[in-house]
KESEDO-227357 format. One record per residue (C-alpha): x, y, z. Coordinates in steps of 0.05 Angstrom, whole numbers, plus 5000, padded with zeros to 4 digits. Example, Ala and Ser with C-alpha at 12.3 -4.5 7.8 and 13.67 -1.06 7.14 Angstrom:
BEGIN
+------+------+------+
!    x !    y !    z !
+------+------+------+
! 5246 ! 4910 ! 5156 !
! 5273 ! 4979 ! 5143 !
+------+------+------+
//
This chain:
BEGIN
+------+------+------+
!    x !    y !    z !
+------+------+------+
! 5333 ! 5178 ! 4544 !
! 5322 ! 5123 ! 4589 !
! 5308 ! 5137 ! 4659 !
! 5362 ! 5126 ! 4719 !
! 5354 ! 5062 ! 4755 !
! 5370 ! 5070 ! 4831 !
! 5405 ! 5009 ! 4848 !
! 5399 ! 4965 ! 4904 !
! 5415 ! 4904 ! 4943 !
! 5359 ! 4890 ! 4955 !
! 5327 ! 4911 ! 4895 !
! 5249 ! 4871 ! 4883 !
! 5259 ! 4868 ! 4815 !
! 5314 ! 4825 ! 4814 !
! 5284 ! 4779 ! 4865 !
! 5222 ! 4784 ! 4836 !
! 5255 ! 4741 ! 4775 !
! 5250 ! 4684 ! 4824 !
! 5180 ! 4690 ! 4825 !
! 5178 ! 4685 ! 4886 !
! 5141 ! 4739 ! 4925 !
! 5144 ! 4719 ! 4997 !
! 5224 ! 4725 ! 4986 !
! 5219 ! 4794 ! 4971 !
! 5173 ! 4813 ! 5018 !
! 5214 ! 4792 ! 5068 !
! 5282 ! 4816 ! 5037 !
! 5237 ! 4885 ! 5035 !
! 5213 ! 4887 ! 5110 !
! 5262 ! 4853 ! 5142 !
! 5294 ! 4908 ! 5192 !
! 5277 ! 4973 ! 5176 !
! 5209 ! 4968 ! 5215 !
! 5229 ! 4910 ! 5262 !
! 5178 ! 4922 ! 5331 !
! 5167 ! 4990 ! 5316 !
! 5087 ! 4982 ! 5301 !
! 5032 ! 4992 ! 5351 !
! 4958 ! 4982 ! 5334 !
! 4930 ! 5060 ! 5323 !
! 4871 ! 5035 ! 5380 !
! 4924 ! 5010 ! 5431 !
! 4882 ! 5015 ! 5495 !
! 4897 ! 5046 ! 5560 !
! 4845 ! 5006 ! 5605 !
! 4862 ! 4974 ! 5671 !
! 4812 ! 4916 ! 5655 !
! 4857 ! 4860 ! 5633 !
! 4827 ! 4809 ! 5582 !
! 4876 ! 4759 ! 5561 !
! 4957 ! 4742 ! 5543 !
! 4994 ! 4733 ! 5489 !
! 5061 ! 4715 ! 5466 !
! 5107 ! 4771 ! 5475 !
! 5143 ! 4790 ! 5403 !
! 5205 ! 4836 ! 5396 !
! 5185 ! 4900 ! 5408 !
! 5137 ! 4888 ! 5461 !
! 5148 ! 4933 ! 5520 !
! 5180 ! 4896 ! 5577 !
! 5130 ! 4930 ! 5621 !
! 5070 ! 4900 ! 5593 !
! 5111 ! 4832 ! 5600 !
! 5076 ! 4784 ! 5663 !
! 5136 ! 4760 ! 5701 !
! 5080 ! 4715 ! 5743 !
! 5070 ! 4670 ! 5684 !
! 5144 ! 4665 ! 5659 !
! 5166 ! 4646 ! 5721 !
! 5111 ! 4592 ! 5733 !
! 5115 ! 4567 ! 5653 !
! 5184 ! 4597 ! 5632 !
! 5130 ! 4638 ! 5576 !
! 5150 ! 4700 ! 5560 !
! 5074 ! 4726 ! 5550 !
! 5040 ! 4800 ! 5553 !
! 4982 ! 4832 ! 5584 !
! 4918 ! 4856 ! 5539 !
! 4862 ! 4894 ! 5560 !
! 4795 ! 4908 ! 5533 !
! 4809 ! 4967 ! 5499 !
! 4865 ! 4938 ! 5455 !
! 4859 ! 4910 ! 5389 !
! 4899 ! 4887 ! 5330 !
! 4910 ! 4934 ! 5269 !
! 4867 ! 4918 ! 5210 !
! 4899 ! 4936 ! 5146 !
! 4854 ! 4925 ! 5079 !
! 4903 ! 4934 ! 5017 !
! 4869 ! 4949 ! 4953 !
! 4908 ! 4942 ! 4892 !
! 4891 ! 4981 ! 4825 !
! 4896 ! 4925 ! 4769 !
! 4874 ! 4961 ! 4706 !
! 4902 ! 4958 ! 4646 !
! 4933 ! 5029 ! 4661 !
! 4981 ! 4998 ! 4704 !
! 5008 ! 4954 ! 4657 !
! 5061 ! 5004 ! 4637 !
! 5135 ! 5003 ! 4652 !
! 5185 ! 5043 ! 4613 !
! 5234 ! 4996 ! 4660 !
! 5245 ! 4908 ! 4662 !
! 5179 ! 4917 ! 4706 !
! 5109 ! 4951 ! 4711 !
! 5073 ! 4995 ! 4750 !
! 5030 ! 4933 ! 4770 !
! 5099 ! 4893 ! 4789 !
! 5124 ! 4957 ! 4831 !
! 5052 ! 4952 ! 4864 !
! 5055 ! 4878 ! 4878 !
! 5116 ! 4884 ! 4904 !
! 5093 ! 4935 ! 4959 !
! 5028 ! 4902 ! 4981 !
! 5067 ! 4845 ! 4994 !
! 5115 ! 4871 ! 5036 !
! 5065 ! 4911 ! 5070 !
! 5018 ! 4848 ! 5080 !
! 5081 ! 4810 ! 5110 !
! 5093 ! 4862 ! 5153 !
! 5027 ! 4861 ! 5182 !
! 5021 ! 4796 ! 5193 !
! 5090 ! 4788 ! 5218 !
! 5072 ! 4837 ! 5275 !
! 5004 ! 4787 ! 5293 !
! 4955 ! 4841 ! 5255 !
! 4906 ! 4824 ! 5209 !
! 4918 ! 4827 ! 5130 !
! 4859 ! 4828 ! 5073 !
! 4872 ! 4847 ! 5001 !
! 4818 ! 4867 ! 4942 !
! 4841 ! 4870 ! 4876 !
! 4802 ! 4916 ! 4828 !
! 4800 ! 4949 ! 4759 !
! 4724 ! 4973 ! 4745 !
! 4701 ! 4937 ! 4800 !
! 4711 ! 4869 ! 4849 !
! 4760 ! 4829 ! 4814 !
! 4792 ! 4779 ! 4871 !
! 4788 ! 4780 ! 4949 !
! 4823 ! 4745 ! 5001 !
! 4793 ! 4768 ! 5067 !
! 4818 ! 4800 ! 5128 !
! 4865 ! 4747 ! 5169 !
! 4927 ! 4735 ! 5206 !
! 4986 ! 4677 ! 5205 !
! 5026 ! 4632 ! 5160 !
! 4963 ! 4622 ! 5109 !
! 4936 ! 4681 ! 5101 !
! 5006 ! 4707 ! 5078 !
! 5005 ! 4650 ! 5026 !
! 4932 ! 4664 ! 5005 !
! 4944 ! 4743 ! 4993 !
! 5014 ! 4728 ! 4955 !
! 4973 ! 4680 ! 4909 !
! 4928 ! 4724 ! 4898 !
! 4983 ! 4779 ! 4878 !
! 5016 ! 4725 ! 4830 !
! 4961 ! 4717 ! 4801 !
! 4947 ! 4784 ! 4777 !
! 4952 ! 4823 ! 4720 !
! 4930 ! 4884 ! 4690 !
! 4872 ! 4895 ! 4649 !
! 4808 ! 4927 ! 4635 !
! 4786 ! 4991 ! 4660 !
! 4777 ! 5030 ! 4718 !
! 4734 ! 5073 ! 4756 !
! 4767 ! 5075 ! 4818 !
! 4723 ! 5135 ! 4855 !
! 4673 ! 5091 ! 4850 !
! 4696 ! 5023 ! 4861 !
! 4732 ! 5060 ! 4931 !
! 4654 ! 5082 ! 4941 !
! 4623 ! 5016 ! 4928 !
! 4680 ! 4986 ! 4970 !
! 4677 ! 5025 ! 5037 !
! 4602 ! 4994 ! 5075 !
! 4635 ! 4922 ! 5056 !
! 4704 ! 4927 ! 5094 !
! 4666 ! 4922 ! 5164 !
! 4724 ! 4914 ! 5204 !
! 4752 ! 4985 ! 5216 !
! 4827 ! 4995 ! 5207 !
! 4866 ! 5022 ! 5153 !
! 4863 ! 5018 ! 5074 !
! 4922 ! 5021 ! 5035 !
! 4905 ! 5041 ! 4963 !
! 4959 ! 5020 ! 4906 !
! 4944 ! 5049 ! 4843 !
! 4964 ! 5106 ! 4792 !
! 4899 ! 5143 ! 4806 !
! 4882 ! 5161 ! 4729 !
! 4813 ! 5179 ! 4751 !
! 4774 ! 5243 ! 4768 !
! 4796 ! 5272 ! 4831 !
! 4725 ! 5288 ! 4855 !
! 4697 ! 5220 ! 4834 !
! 4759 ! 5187 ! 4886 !
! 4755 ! 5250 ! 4934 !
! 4674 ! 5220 ! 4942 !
! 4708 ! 5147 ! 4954 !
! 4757 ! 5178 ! 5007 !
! 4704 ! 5216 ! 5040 !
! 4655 ! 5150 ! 5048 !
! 4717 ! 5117 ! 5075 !
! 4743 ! 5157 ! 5127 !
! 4662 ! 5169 ! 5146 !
! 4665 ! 5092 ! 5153 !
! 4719 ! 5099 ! 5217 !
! 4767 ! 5084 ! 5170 !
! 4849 ! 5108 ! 5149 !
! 4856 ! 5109 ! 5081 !
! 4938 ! 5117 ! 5055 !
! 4934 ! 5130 ! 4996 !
! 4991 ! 5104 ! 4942 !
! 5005 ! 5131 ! 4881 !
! 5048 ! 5085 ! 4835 !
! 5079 ! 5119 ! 4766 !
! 5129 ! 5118 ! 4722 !
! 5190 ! 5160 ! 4714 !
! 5168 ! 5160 ! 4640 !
! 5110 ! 5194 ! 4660 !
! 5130 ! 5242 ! 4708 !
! 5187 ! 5265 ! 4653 !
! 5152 ! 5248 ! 4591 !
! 5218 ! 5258 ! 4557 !
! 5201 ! 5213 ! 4494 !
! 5242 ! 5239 ! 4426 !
! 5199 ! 5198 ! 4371 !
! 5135 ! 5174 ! 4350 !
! 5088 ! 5151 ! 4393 !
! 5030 ! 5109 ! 4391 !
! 4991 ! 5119 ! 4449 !
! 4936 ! 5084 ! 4476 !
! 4878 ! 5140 ! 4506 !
! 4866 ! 5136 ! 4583 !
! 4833 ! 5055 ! 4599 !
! 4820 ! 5043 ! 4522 !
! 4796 ! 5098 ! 4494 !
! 4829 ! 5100 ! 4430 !
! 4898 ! 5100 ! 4397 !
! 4929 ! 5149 ! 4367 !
! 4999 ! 5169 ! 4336 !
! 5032 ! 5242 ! 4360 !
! 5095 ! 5274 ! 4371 !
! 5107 ! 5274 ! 4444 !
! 5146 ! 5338 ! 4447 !
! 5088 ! 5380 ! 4415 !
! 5050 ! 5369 ! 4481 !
! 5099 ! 5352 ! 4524 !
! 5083 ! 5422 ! 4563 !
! 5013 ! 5416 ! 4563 !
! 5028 ! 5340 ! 4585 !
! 5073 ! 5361 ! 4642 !
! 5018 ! 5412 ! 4670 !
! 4972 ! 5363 ! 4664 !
! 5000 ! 5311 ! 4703 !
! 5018 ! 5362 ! 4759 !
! 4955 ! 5389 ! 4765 !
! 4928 ! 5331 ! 4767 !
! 4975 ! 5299 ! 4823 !
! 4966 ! 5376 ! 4862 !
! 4889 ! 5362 ! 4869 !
! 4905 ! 5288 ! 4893 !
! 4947 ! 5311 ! 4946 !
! 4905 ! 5379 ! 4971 !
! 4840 ! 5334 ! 4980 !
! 4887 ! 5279 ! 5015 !
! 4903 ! 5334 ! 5057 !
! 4830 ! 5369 ! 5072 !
! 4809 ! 5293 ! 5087 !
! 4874 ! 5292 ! 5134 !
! 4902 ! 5229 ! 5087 !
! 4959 ! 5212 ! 5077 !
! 4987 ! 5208 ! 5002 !
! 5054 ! 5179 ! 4981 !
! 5093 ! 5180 ! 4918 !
! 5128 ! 5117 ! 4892 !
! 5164 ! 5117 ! 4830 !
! 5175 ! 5051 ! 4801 !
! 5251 ! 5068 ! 4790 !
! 5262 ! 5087 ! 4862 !
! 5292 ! 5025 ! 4911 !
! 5221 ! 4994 ! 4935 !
! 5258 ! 4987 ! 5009 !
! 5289 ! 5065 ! 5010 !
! 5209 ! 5081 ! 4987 !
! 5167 ! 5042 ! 5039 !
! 5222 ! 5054 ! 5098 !
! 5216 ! 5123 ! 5089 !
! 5141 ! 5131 ! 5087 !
! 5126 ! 5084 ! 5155 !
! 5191 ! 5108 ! 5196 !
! 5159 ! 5185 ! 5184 !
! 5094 ! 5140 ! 5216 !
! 5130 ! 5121 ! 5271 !
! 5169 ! 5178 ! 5288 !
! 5093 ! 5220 ! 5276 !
! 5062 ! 5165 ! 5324 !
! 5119 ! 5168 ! 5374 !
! 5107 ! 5245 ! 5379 !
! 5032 ! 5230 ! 5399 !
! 4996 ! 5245 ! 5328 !
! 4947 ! 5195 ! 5294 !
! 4981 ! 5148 ! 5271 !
+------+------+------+
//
Protein backbone atom coordinates (compact mmCIF):
# COMPACT_ATOMS: atom_id res chain seq x y z
CA UNK A 1 0.00 0.00 0.00
CA UNK A 2 1.29 3.23 -0.88
CA UNK A 3 2.05 5.60 1.77
CA UNK A 4 -0.28 8.81 2.70
CA UNK A 5 0.89 11.98 1.22
CA UNK A 6 0.26 15.01 3.59
CA UNK A 7 -0.77 17.66 1.36
CA UNK A 8 0.21 21.14 1.27
CA UNK A 9 0.18 24.54 -0.21
CA UNK A 10 3.10 24.91 -0.04
CA UNK A 11 4.25 21.62 -0.73
CA UNK A 12 8.41 21.56 -2.16
CA UNK A 13 7.73 18.94 -4.30
CA UNK A 14 5.50 20.57 -6.45
CA UNK A 15 7.62 23.64 -6.61
CA UNK A 16 10.50 21.81 -6.85
CA UNK A 17 9.17 20.79 -10.55
CA UNK A 18 10.15 24.33 -11.41
CA UNK A 19 13.52 23.58 -10.66
CA UNK A 20 13.83 26.20 -9.10
CA UNK A 21 15.21 25.99 -5.57
CA UNK A 22 15.53 29.49 -4.29
CA UNK A 23 11.49 29.58 -4.94
CA UNK A 24 10.99 27.02 -2.52
CA UNK A 25 13.20 28.02 -0.11
CA UNK A 26 11.59 31.00 0.19
CA UNK A 27 7.89 29.66 -0.20
CA UNK A 28 9.35 27.30 2.85
CA UNK A 29 10.74 30.10 5.22
CA UNK A 30 8.83 32.74 4.45
CA UNK A 31 6.84 33.59 7.89
CA UNK A 32 6.93 30.96 10.18
CA UNK A 33 10.46 32.12 11.53
CA UNK A 34 10.21 35.83 10.43
CA UNK A 35 12.82 37.87 13.24
CA UNK A 36 12.59 35.28 15.59
CA UNK A 37 16.51 34.23 15.40
CA UNK A 38 19.24 35.51 17.59
CA UNK A 39 22.94 34.42 17.24
CA UNK A 40 23.44 31.62 20.25
CA UNK A 41 26.74 34.10 21.26
CA UNK A 42 24.59 37.33 21.35
CA UNK A 43 26.78 39.48 23.69
CA UNK A 44 25.93 41.40 26.72
CA UNK A 45 29.05 43.91 26.71
CA UNK A 46 28.75 47.58 27.20
CA UNK A 47 31.76 48.11 24.71
CA UNK A 48 30.06 49.12 21.53
CA UNK A 49 31.92 48.18 18.23
CA UNK A 50 29.97 49.16 15.27
CA UNK A 51 26.16 49.58 13.50
CA UNK A 52 24.25 47.95 11.33
CA UNK A 53 21.09 48.07 9.53
CA UNK A 54 18.32 47.30 11.72
CA UNK A 55 16.13 44.12 10.20
CA UNK A 56 12.60 43.11 11.40
CA UNK A 57 12.93 41.67 14.46
CA UNK A 58 15.59 43.75 15.85
CA UNK A 59 14.78 45.01 19.28
CA UNK A 60 13.80 48.63 19.17
CA UNK A 61 16.00 49.10 22.17
CA UNK A 62 19.16 48.26 20.56
CA UNK A 63 17.86 50.76 17.72
CA UNK A 64 20.31 54.36 17.82
CA UNK A 65 17.73 57.08 17.54
CA UNK A 66 21.06 59.53 17.31
CA UNK A 67 21.83 58.26 13.87
CA UNK A 68 18.21 58.02 12.45
CA UNK A 69 17.52 61.26 13.30
CA UNK A 70 20.81 62.79 11.86
CA UNK A 71 20.61 60.24 8.52
CA UNK A 72 16.89 59.14 8.64
CA UNK A 73 18.91 55.27 9.06
CA UNK A 74 17.23 53.08 11.01
CA UNK A 75 20.64 51.30 12.29
CA UNK A 76 21.53 49.08 15.57
CA UNK A 77 24.14 49.01 18.14
CA UNK A 78 26.85 45.92 18.28
CA UNK A 79 29.24 45.29 20.79
CA UNK A 80 32.31 43.20 21.03
CA UNK A 81 30.88 40.29 22.36
CA UNK A 82 28.30 39.79 19.54
CA UNK A 83 28.66 37.82 16.53
CA UNK A 84 26.78 36.40 13.69
CA UNK A 85 25.53 32.71 13.77
CA UNK A 86 27.64 30.35 11.71
CA UNK A 87 25.68 27.51 10.40
CA UNK A 88 27.76 24.69 8.31
CA UNK A 89 25.07 22.33 6.58
CA UNK A 90 26.38 19.04 5.58
CA UNK A 91 24.37 17.02 3.30
CA UNK A 92 24.55 13.10 3.09
CA UNK A 93 24.72 12.37 -0.85
CA UNK A 94 25.20 8.63 -1.00
CA UNK A 95 23.67 6.51 -3.05
CA UNK A 96 21.45 5.45 0.04
CA UNK A 97 19.59 8.44 -0.31
CA UNK A 98 18.59 7.96 -3.60
CA UNK A 99 15.40 6.21 -2.53
CA UNK A 100 11.84 7.50 -2.65
CA UNK A 101 8.88 5.25 -2.47
CA UNK A 102 7.12 8.88 -3.40
CA UNK A 103 7.51 11.49 -6.98
CA UNK A 104 10.79 12.46 -4.88
CA UNK A 105 13.87 11.11 -2.88
CA UNK A 106 15.29 11.22 0.25
CA UNK A 107 18.09 13.35 -1.37
CA UNK A 108 15.19 15.82 -2.96
CA UNK A 109 13.44 16.01 0.69
CA UNK A 110 17.13 16.88 1.92
CA UNK A 111 17.82 19.48 -0.68
CA UNK A 112 14.82 20.93 -0.09
CA UNK A 113 15.64 21.57 3.68
CA UNK A 114 19.21 22.79 3.42
CA UNK A 115 17.92 25.24 1.20
CA UNK A 116 15.46 26.66 3.12
CA UNK A 117 17.59 26.50 6.09
CA UNK A 118 20.59 28.26 4.12
CA UNK A 119 17.98 31.07 3.01
CA UNK A 120 17.00 31.49 6.27
CA UNK A 121 20.33 32.17 7.53
CA UNK A 122 21.31 34.33 5.25
CA UNK A 123 18.11 36.17 5.16
CA UNK A 124 18.69 37.00 8.90
CA UNK A 125 22.59 38.51 7.86
CA UNK A 126 24.29 35.05 9.27
CA UNK A 127 26.72 33.23 7.62
CA UNK A 128 25.82 30.05 5.38
CA UNK A 129 28.50 27.15 4.22
CA UNK A 130 27.48 23.81 2.80
CA UNK A 131 29.67 20.39 2.30
CA UNK A 132 28.30 17.79 0.39
CA UNK A 133 29.57 14.24 1.16
CA UNK A 134 29.13 10.51 0.51
CA UNK A 135 32.55 8.62 1.58
CA UNK A 136 34.21 11.66 1.85
CA UNK A 137 34.60 15.60 0.47
CA UNK A 138 32.50 15.72 -2.51
CA UNK A 139 31.64 19.69 -3.10
CA UNK A 140 32.10 22.80 -0.79
CA UNK A 141 30.91 26.16 -0.97
CA UNK A 142 32.36 28.02 2.04
CA UNK A 143 31.00 29.82 4.90
CA UNK A 144 29.37 33.34 3.63
CA UNK A 145 26.61 35.72 3.79
CA UNK A 146 24.31 37.80 1.03
CA UNK A 147 22.69 37.56 -2.36
CA UNK A 148 25.72 35.20 -3.82
CA UNK A 149 26.40 33.00 -1.46
CA UNK A 150 22.64 31.93 -1.56
CA UNK A 151 23.09 31.37 -5.35
CA UNK A 152 26.44 29.54 -4.87
CA UNK A 153 25.00 26.97 -2.10
CA UNK A 154 21.63 26.42 -4.28
CA UNK A 155 23.95 25.51 -7.24
CA UNK A 156 25.65 23.46 -5.50
CA UNK A 157 22.35 21.59 -4.21
CA UNK A 158 21.15 21.39 -7.99
CA UNK A 159 23.85 19.99 -8.76
CA UNK A 160 23.72 17.02 -6.63
CA UNK A 161 22.87 13.68 -6.75
CA UNK A 162 23.23 10.56 -4.97
CA UNK A 163 25.81 8.11 -5.34
CA UNK A 164 28.55 6.12 -3.98
CA UNK A 165 29.06 5.17 -0.54
CA UNK A 166 29.23 6.37 2.75
CA UNK A 167 31.03 6.40 5.90
CA UNK A 168 29.60 9.13 7.52
CA UNK A 169 31.22 8.63 11.30
CA UNK A 170 34.13 9.24 9.71
CA UNK A 171 33.75 11.71 7.14
CA UNK A 172 31.82 13.87 10.36
CA UNK A 173 35.43 13.02 12.10
CA UNK A 174 37.60 14.03 9.24
CA UNK A 175 35.24 17.06 8.83
CA UNK A 176 35.23 18.69 12.37
CA UNK A 177 39.31 20.46 12.72
CA UNK A 178 38.38 21.95 9.03
CA UNK A 179 35.14 23.97 9.84
CA UNK A 180 37.24 26.62 11.91
CA UNK A 181 34.64 29.00 12.32
CA UNK A 182 32.54 27.79 15.35
CA UNK A 183 28.74 27.79 15.01
CA UNK A 184 26.41 25.16 14.32
CA UNK A 185 26.33 22.00 11.89
CA UNK A 186 23.31 20.83 10.49
CA UNK A 187 23.71 17.21 9.37
CA UNK A 188 21.08 15.92 6.51
CA UNK A 189 21.31 12.39 5.98
CA UNK A 190 19.60 8.92 6.70
CA UNK A 191 22.41 7.95 9.04
CA UNK A 192 22.82 4.13 7.69
CA UNK A 193 26.03 3.95 9.50
CA UNK A 194 27.32 2.57 12.81
CA UNK A 195 26.16 4.54 15.65
CA UNK A 196 29.53 4.45 17.48
CA UNK A 197 31.54 5.22 14.33
CA UNK A 198 29.02 8.77 14.05
CA UNK A 199 28.72 8.97 17.99
CA UNK A 200 33.02 9.44 17.54
CA UNK A 201 32.19 12.25 14.70
CA UNK A 202 29.63 13.95 17.13
CA UNK A 203 31.93 13.81 19.97
CA UNK A 204 34.99 15.51 17.89
CA UNK A 205 32.45 18.08 16.90
CA UNK A 206 30.91 19.30 19.84
CA UNK A 207 34.80 19.07 21.43
CA UNK A 208 35.49 21.51 18.47
CA UNK A 209 32.97 24.38 20.22
CA UNK A 210 30.64 23.29 17.93
CA UNK A 211 26.32 22.47 17.77
CA UNK A 212 25.73 19.74 15.80
CA UNK A 213 21.56 19.15 14.85
CA UNK A 214 21.43 16.35 13.69
CA UNK A 215 18.74 15.37 10.74
CA UNK A 216 17.59 12.22 9.97
CA UNK A 217 15.84 11.99 6.51
CA UNK A 218 13.76 8.50 5.67
CA UNK A 219 11.17 7.18 4.05
CA UNK A 220 7.71 6.22 5.11
CA UNK A 221 8.56 3.00 3.16
CA UNK A 222 11.11 2.38 5.46
CA UNK A 223 9.80 3.20 8.63
CA UNK A 224 6.57 0.82 7.63
CA UNK A 225 8.29 -1.59 5.38
CA UNK A 226 4.82 -2.64 4.37
CA UNK A 227 5.95 -4.16 0.89
CA UNK A 228 3.46 -7.29 -0.29
CA UNK A 229 5.81 -8.77 -3.24
CA UNK A 230 9.10 -9.55 -4.37
CA UNK A 231 11.77 -7.54 -3.76
CA UNK A 232 15.03 -6.99 -5.13
CA UNK A 233 17.01 -5.21 -2.81
CA UNK A 234 20.13 -3.62 -3.09
CA UNK A 235 22.49 -4.42 0.47
CA UNK A 236 23.40 -1.25 2.58
CA UNK A 237 25.89 1.34 -0.01
CA UNK A 238 26.39 -1.61 -2.64
CA UNK A 239 26.89 -4.47 -1.06
CA UNK A 240 25.08 -6.85 -2.99
CA UNK A 241 21.61 -7.62 -4.45
CA UNK A 242 19.46 -9.93 -3.50
CA UNK A 243 15.73 -11.14 -4.04
CA UNK A 244 13.44 -11.89 -0.66
CA UNK A 245 10.05 -11.76 0.56
CA UNK A 246 9.72 -8.68 2.57
CA UNK A 247 7.16 -9.97 4.95
CA UNK A 248 9.45 -12.94 6.15
CA UNK A 249 11.65 -10.26 7.86
CA UNK A 250 9.55 -7.62 8.07
CA UNK A 251 9.72 -8.06 12.08
CA UNK A 252 13.20 -8.53 12.32
CA UNK A 253 13.32 -5.40 9.77
CA UNK A 254 11.13 -3.27 11.95
CA UNK A 255 13.36 -4.01 15.19
CA UNK A 256 16.09 -3.33 13.36
CA UNK A 257 15.41 -0.04 12.19
CA UNK A 258 14.16 0.99 15.73
CA UNK A 259 16.94 -0.03 17.41
CA UNK A 260 18.91 1.42 15.29
CA UNK A 261 17.12 4.98 15.29
CA UNK A 262 16.87 4.39 19.57
CA UNK A 263 20.82 4.41 19.74
CA UNK A 264 20.89 7.55 17.35
CA UNK A 265 18.78 9.44 19.51
CA UNK A 266 20.16 8.25 23.23
CA UNK A 267 23.84 9.28 22.14
CA UNK A 268 22.26 12.64 20.59
CA UNK A 269 21.04 12.99 23.89
CA UNK A 270 24.25 11.99 26.25
CA UNK A 271 26.15 14.51 23.72
CA UNK A 272 23.15 17.02 24.59
CA UNK A 273 22.26 17.06 20.51
CA UNK A 274 19.62 17.64 19.14
CA UNK A 275 18.06 14.93 16.65
CA UNK A 276 15.01 15.43 14.43
CA UNK A 277 12.91 13.18 12.42
CA UNK A 278 11.80 14.13 8.89
CA UNK A 279 9.81 11.91 6.85
CA UNK A 280 9.87 12.63 3.26
CA UNK A 281 5.96 12.36 3.15
CA UNK A 282 5.47 14.87 5.92
CA UNK A 283 4.81 18.82 4.59
CA UNK A 284 8.67 20.07 4.53
CA UNK A 285 7.20 23.60 6.10
CA UNK A 286 4.88 21.79 9.06
CA UNK A 287 8.49 19.71 9.62
CA UNK A 288 11.15 22.54 9.80
CA UNK A 289 8.53 25.08 11.58
CA UNK A 290 8.08 22.77 14.18
CA UNK A 291 11.65 21.81 14.96
CA UNK A 292 13.09 25.75 15.07
CA UNK A 293 9.77 27.34 16.77
CA UNK A 294 10.53 24.47 19.76
CA UNK A 295 14.26 26.44 19.30
CA UNK A 296 12.86 29.51 19.87
CA UNK A 297 10.41 28.98 22.41
CA UNK A 298 13.67 26.69 24.28
CA UNK A 299 15.89 29.90 23.65
CA UNK A 300 13.23 32.36 24.82
CA UNK A 301 13.07 30.36 28.14
CA UNK A 302 16.94 30.91 28.58
CA UNK A 303 18.30 27.30 27.45
CA UNK A 304 21.10 26.85 24.77
CA UNK A 305 19.84 27.50 21.99
Amino acid sequence: MAPEKTQSALDPAVLDRLSNLALVARTVVEGFMAGQHRSARLGSSVEFAQHREYVPGDELKRVDWKVFARSDRLVVKQYVEETNLVCHLLLDASESMAYGSLAWTKLDYARWAVAAIAHLVIQQRDTAGLVVFDEGFRAKVPPGNGAGQRAAILDTLTKTEAKGPTKIGSTIDWMAPKLRSRGIVCIFSDFFDEPELITAGLRRLVHAGHEPILFQVLDPEELEFDFKTLLKLDGLEGSGIQRIDPRALRAAYLEEMEKHRRELMRQASLLRIDFVSLTTNVGLEAALSTYLAHRTARARGGRRV
